[in-house]
ZANUVO-889905 format. One record per atom (N, C-alpha, C, CB): residue number from 1; atom name; x negated, y, z negated. Coordinates in steps of 0.05 Angstrom, whole numbers, plus 5000, padded with zeros to 4 digits. Glycine has a CB too. Example, Ala and Ser with C-alpha at 12.3 -4.5 7.8 and 13.67 -1.06 7.14 Angstrom:
n;atom;xx;yy;zz
1;N;4736;4886;4844
1;CA;4754;4910;4844
1;C;4736;4934;4844
1;CB;4774;4911;4819
2;N;4743;4955;4858
2;CA;4727;4979;4857
2;C;4742;5001;4843
2;CB;4718;4988;4886
***
This chain:
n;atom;xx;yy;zz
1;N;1220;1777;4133
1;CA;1243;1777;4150
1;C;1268;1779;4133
1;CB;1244;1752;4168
2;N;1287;1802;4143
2;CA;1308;1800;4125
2;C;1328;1772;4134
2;CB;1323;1829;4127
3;N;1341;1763;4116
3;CA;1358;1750;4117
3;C;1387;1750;4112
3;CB;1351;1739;4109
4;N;1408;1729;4130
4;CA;1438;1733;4124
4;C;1445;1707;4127
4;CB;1455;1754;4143
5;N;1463;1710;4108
5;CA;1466;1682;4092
5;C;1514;1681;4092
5;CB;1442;1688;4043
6;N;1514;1658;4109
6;CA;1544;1655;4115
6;C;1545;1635;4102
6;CB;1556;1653;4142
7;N;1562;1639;4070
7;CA;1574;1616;4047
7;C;1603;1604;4076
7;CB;1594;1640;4003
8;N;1590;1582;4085
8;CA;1618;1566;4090
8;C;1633;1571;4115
8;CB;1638;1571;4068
9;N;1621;1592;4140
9;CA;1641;1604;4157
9;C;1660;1588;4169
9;CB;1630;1617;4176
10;N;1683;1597;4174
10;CA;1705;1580;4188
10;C;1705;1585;4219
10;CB;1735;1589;4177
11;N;1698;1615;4232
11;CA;1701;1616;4261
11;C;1686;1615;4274
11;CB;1711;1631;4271
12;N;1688;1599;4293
12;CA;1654;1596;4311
12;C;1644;1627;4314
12;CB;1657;1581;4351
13;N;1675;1649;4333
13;CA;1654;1656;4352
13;C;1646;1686;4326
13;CB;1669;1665;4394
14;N;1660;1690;4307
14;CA;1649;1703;4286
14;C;1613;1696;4285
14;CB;1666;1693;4258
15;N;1611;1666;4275
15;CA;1576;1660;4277
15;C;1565;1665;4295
15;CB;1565;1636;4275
16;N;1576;1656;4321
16;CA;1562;1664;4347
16;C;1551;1696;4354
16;CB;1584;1657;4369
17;N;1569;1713;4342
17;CA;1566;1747;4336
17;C;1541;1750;4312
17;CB;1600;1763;4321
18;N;1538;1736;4303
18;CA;1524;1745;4275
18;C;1502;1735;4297
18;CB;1530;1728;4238
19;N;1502;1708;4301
19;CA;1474;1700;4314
19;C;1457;1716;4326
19;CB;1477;1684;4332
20;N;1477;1737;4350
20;CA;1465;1749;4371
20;C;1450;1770;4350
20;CB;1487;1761;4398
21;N;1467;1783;4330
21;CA;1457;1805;4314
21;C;1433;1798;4303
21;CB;1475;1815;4294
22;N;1430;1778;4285
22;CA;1414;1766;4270
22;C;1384;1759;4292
22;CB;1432;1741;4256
23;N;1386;1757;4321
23;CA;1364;1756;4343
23;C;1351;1785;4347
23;CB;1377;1745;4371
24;N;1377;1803;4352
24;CA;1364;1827;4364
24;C;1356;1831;4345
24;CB;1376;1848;4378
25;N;1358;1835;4314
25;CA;1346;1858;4290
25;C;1324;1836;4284
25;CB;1370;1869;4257
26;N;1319;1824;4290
26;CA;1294;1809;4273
26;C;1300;1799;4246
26;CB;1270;1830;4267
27;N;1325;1777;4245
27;CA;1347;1774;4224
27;C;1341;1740;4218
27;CB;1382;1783;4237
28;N;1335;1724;4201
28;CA;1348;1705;4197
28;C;1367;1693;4193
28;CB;1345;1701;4191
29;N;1380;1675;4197
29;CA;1406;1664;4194
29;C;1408;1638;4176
29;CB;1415;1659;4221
30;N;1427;1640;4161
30;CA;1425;1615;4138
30;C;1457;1606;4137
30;CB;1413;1628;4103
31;N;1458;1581;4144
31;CA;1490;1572;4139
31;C;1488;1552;4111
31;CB;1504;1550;4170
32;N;1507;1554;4105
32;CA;1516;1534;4091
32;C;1536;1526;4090
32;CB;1513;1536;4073
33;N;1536;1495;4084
33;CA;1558;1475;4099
33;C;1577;1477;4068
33;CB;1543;1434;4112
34;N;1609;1472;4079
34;CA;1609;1455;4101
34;C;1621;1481;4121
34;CB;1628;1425;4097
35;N;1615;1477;4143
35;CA;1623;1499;4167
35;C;1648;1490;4177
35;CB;1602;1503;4192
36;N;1669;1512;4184
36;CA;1697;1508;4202
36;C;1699;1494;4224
36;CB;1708;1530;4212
37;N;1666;1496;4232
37;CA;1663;1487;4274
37;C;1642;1466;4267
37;CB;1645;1520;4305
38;N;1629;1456;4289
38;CA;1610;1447;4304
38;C;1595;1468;4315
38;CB;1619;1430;4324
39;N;1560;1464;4310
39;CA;1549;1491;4317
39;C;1535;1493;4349
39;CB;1525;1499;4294
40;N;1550;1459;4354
40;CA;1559;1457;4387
40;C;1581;1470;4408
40;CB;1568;1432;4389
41;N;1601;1476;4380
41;CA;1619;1495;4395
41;C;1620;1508;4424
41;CB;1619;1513;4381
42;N;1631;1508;4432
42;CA;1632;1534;4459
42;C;1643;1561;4454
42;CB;1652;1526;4484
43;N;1645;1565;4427
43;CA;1655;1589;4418
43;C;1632;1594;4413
43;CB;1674;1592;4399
44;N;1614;1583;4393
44;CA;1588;1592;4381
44;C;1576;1603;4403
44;CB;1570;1570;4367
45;N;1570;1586;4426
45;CA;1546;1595;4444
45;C;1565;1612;4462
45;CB;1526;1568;4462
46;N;1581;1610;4468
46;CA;1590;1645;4477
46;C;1588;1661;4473
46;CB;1603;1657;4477
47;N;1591;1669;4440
47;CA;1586;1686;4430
47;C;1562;1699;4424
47;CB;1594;1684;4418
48;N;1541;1673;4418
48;CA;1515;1683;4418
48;C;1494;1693;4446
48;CB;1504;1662;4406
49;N;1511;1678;4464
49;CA;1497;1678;4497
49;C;1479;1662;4502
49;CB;1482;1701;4506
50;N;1458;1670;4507
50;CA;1429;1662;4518
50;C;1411;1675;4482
50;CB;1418;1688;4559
51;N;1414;1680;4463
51;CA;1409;1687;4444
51;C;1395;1668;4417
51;CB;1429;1697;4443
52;N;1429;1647;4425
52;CA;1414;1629;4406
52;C;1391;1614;4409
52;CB;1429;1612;4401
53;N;1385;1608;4429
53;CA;1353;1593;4423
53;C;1339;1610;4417
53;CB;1337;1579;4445
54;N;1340;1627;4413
54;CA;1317;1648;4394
54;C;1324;1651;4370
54;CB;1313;1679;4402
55;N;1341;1650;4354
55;CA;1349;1652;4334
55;C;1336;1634;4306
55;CB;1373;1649;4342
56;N;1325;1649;4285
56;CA;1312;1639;4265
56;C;1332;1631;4244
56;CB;1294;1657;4258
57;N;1354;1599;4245
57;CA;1363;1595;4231
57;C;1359;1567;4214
57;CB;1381;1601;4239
58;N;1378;1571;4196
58;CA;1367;1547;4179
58;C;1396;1546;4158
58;CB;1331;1555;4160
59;N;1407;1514;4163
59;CA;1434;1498;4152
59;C;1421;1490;4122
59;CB;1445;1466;4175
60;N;1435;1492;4110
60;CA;1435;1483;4082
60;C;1461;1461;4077
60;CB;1438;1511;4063
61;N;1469;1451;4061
61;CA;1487;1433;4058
61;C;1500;1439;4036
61;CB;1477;1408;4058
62;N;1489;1456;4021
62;CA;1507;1468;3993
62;C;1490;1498;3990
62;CB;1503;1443;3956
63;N;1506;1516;3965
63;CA;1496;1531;3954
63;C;1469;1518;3939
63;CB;1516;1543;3940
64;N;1463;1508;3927
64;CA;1447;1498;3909
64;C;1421;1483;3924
64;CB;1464;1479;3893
65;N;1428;1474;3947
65;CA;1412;1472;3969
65;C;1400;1500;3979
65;CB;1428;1460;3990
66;N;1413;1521;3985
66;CA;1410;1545;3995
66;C;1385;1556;3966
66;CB;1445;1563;3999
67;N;1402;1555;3938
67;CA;1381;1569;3932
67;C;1355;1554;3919
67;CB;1391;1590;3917
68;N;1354;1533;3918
68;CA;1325;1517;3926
68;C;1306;1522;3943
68;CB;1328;1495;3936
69;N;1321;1527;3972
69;CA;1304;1522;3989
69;C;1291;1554;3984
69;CB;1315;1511;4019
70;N;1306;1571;3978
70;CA;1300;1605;3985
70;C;1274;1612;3957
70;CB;1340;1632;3980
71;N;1273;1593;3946
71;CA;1250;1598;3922
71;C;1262;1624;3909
71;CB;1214;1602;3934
72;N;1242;1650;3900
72;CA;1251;1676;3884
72;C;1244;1693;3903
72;CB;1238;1684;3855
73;N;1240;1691;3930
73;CA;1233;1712;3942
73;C;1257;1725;3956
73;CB;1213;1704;3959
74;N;1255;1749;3956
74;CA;1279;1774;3959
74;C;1301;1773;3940
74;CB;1296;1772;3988
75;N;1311;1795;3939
75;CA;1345;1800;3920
75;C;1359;1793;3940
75;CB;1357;1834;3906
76;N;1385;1789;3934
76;CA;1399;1779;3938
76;C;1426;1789;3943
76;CB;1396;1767;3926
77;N;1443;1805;3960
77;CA;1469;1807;3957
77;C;1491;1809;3966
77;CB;1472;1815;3950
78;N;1508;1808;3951
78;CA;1533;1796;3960
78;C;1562;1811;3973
78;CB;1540;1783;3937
79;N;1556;1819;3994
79;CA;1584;1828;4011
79;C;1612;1828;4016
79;CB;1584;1826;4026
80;N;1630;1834;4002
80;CA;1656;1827;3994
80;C;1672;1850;3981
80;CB;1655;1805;3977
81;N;1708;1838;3993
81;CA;1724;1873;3981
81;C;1720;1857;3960
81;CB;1762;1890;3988
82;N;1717;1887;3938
82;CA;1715;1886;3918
82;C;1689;1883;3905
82;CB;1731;1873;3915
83;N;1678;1889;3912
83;CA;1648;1893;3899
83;C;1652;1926;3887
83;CB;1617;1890;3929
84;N;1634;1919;3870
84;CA;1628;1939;3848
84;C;1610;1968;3863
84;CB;1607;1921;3822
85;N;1596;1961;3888
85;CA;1575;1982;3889
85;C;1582;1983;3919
85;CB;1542;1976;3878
86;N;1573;2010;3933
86;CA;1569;2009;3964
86;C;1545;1991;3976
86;CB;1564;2037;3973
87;N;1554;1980;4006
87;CA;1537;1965;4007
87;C;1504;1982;4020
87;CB;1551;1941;4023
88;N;1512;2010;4021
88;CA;1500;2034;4026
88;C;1476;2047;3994
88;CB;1530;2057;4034
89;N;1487;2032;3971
89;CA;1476;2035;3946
89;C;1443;2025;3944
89;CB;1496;2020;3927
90;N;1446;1999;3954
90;CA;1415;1987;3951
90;C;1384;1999;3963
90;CB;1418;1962;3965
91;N;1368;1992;3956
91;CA;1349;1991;3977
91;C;1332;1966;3973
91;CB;1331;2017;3978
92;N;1344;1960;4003
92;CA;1339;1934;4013
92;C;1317;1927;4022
92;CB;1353;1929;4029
93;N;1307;1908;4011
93;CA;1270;1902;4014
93;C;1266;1876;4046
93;CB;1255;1879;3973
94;N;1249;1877;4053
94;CA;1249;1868;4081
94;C;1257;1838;4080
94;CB;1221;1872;4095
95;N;1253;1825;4048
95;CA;1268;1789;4055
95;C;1282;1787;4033
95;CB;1246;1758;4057
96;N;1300;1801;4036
96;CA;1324;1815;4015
96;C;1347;1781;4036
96;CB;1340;1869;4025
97;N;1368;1773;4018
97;CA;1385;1761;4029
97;C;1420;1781;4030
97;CB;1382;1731;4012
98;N;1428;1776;4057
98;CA;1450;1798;4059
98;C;1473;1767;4053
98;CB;1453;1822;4097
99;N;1494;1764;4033
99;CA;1505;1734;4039
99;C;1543;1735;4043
99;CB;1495;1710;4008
100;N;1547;1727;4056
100;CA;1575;1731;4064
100;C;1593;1712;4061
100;CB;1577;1737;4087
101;N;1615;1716;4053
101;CA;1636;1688;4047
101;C;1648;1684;4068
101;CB;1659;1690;4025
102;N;1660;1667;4066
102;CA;1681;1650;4090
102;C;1700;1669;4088
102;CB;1696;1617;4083
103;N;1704;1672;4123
103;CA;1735;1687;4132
103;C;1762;1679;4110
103;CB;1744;1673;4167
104;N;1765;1663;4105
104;CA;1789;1656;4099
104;C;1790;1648;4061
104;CB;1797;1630;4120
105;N;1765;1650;4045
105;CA;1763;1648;4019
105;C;1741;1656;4010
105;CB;1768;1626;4010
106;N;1723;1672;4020
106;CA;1701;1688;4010
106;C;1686;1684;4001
106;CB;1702;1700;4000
107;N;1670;1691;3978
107;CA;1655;1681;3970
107;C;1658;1676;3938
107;CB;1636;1692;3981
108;N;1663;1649;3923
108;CA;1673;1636;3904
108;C;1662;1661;3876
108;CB;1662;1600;3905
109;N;1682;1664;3865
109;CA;1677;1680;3846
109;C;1664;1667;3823
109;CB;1699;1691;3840
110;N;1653;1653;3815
110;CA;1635;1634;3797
110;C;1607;1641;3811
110;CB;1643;1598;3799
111;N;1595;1643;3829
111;CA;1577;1659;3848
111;C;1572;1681;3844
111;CB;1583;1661;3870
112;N;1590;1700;3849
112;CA;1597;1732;3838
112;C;1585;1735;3813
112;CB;1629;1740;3833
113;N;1603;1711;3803
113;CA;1598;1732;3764
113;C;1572;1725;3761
113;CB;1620;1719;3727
114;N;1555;1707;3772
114;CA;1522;1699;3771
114;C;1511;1724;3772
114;CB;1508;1679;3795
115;N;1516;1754;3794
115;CA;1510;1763;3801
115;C;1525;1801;3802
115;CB;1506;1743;3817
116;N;1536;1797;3780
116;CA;1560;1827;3775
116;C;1545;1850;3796
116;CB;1560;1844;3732
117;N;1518;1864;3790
117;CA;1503;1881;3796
117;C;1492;1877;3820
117;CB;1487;1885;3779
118;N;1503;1867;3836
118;CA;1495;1857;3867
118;C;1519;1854;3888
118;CB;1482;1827;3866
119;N;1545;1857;3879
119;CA;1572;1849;3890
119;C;1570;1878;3903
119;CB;1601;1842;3866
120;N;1574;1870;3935
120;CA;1571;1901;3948
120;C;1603;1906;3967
120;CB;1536;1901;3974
121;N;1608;1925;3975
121;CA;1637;1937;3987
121;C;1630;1952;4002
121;CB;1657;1951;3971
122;N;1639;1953;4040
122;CA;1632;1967;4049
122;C;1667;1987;4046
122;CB;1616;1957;4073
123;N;1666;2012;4040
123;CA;1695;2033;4040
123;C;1707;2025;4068
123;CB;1688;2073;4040
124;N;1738;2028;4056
124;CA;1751;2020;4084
124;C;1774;2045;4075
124;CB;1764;1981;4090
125;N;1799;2049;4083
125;CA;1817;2073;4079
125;C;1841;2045;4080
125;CB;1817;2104;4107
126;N;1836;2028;4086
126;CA;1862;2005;4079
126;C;1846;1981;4063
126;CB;1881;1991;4112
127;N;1876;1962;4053
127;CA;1869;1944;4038
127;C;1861;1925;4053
127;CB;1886;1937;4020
128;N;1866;1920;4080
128;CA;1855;1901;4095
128;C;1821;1899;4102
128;CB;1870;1903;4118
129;N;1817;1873;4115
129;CA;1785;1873;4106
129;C;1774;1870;4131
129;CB;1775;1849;4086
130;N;1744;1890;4139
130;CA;1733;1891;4169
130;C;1729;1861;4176
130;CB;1702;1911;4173
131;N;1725;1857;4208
131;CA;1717;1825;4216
131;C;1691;1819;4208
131;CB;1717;1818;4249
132;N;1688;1792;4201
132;CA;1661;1786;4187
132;C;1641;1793;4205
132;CB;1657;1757;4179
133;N;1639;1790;4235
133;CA;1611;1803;4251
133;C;1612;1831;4250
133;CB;1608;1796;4282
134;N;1628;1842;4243
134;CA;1623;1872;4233
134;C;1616;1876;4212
134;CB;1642;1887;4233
135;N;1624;1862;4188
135;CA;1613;1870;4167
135;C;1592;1863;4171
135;CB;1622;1864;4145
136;N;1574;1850;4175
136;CA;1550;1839;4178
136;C;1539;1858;4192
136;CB;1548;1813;4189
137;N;1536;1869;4219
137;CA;1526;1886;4229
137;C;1528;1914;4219
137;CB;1533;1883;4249
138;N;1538;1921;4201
138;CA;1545;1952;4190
138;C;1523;1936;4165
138;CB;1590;1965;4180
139;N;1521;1919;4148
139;CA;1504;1922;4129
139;C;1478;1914;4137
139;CB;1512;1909;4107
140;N;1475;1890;4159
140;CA;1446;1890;4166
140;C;1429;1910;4186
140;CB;1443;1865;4177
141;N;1447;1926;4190
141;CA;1436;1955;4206
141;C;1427;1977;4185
141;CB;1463;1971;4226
142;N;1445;1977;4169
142;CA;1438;1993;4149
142;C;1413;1983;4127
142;CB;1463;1998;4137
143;N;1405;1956;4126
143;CA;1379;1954;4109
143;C;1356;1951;4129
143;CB;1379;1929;4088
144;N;1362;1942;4156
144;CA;1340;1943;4168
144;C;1338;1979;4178
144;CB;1341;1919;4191
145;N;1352;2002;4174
145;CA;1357;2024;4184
145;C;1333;2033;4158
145;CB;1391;2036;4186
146;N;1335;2020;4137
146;CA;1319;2030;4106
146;C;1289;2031;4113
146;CB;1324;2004;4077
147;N;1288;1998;4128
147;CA;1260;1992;4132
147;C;1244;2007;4152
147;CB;1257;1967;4138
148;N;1249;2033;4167
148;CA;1252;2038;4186
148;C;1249;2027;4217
148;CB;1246;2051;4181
149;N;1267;2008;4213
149;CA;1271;1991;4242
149;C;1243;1978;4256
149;CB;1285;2015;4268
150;N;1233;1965;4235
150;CA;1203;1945;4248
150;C;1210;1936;4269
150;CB;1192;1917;4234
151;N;1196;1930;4288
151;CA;1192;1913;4308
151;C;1214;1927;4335
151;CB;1198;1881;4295
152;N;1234;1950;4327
152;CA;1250;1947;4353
152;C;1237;1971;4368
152;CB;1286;1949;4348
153;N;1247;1962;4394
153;CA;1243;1971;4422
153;C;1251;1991;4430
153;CB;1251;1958;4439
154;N;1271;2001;4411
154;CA;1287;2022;4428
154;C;1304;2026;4449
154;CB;1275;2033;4435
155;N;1315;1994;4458
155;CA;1327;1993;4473
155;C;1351;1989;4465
155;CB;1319;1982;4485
156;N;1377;1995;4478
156;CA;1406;1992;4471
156;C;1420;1971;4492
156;CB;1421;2023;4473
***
């Protein structure tokens, strides 16, 4: 199962969007604390709908927690302006981790430099940066698009 991994998110209904995405594609979901909301929110479950109780996630309490629990299975990478490679460059293996920083401080560059050859960018034509449930859905479409789309229905 591929996975997506939110370093720290600050807006509910941003998670609540990833959630629903992370249900329909056959996606895991990985937080790590500390989070902006309560994942009681009424933003969260708005956003997610009727979705989240299906949803295959799992809270961590730190990075270091996160990568404990994830053992060596799948690569790993990291979505952010300024990455070195497209996030269109890889080929993404089915429990690959997709991991995303916080809206408002990203993902800690001490992290990054762990990882130079993995820092991914999706092209934009401005310096401003897409909303995090978009970025997420433009890169986890595109590695589950690699795998050629297991498990879906075909429905829109």
């Amino acid at each position: 199962m591929l996975n997506v991994v939110l370093f720290q998110p600050q807006i509910p209904t941003n998670t609540g969007n990833i959630g629903r995405l992370c249900t329909v594609s056959g996606t895991a979901l990985h937080l790590i604390r500390p989070l902006g909301f309560f994942l009681h929110d009424r933003y969260v479950k708005r956003a997610g709908l009727d979705y989240w109780d299906e949803l295959s996630l799992t809270i961590h309490d730190c990075w270091a927690d996160f990568l404990y629990a994830r053992n060596p299975v799948g690569a790993m990478y990291f979505i952010e302006t300024g990455g070195t490679r497209r996030y269109c460059d890889p080929s993404y293996g089915p429990h690959d981790y997709l991991v995303f920083g916080s809206e408002t401080e990203g993902i800690p560059a001490a992290i990054l430099q762990q990882y130079p050859d993995r820092h991914l960018h999706i092209p934009m034509q401005r310096g401003r940066s897409l909303n995090l449930a978009n970025t997420a859905a433009i890169v986890v479409y595109e590695a589950w698009r690699q795998q050629g789309f297991p498990m879906a229905t075909g429905m829109s």
